[in-house]
C-alpha positions, 0 to 999 in steps of 0.5 A: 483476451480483450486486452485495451491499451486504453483500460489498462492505462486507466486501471494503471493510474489508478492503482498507482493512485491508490497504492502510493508508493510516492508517498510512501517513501518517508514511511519506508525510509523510516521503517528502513531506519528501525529494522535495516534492510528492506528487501524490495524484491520480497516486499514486492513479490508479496505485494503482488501475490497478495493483489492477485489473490485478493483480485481472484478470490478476495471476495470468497475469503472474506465471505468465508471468515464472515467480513464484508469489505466494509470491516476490512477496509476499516481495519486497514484504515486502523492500521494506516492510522497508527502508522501516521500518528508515529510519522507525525508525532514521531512515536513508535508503535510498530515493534517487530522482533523480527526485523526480516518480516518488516518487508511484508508486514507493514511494506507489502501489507498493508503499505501496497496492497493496502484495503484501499488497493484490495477494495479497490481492485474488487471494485474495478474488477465489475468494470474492466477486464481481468487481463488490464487488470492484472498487467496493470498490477504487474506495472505497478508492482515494477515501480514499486520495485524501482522505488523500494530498490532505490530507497537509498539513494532518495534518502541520499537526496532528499536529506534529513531535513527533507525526509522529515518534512516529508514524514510529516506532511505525508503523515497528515496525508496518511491520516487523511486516507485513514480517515476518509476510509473509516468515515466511506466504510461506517457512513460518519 
């Protein structure tokens, strides 16, 4: 089994790093904003599934189709990209005519289980072990329901005032994230 309270605690950090529910929030307070509801347990499950899948089988796929972990970390840097320019200059680029899949696309993919959190989760698999791993996907994905079910309620605290500021500062973060990634992943 080789389960370590110690592993698991590490694995758990830094995918809670990575995933950055935290600083998602002005992101998913304003795409609650565009299309209503988000539906955190969808949006979770999703994000849940995709991690396990990717940790299991990631690297297959993307040989399969032809990409490495590169290209696929470039283009969730792209995505992640566009995603700050409309927190920071308040544009909207993102258009969904079906407000229902706003909970998977952008929230569980690629807001969650992001490329960071996909690339990161192929990179940690070498040095832990599966069982820490996975339980610290489990952890993670919880609080991520706890923040996604509690979105109302922090935009009742954080008021209008303070969610735009927090829009506009996680979205210079946001970017910063989108370009590291860019600039890891093509050697700039």
């Amino acid at each position: 089994m080789d389960f370590s309270f110690r592993e698991f605690f590490t694995v758990t950090m830094i995918l809670f790093a990575v995933i950055d529910v935290i600083g998602s929030i002005p992101v998913i307070i304003d795409l609650r904003s565009k299309v209503g509801e988000v539906q955190s347990g969808k949006a979770s499950l999703a994000s849940l599934l995709i991690m396990l899948v990717f940790f299991f089988v990631g690297d297959s796929i993307l040989e399969l189709i032809g990409l490495d972990i590169s290209s696929f970390a470039i283009a969730g840097s792209l995505v992640i990209f566009f995603i700050a320019i409309e927190m920071i200059l308040g544009v909207r680029l993102y258009k969904d005519s079906v407000p229902e899949t706003a909970s998977i696309v952008p929230i569980a993919f690629p807001l969650i289980a992001g490329a960071g959190t996909l690339t990161t989760l192929l990179s940690i698999k070498a040095e832990y072990h599966a069982i820490n791993i996975i339980a610290a996907m489990v952890v993670n994905v919880f609080f991520v329901y706890l923040v996604l079910s509690n979105v109302k309620y922090l935009e009742k605290v954080l008021g209008s005032g303070g969610i735009n500021i927090l829009r506009k500062v996680f979205g210079i973060v946001l970017l910063a994230i989108a370009i590291k990634l860019f600039r890891t992943n093509t050697g700039f």
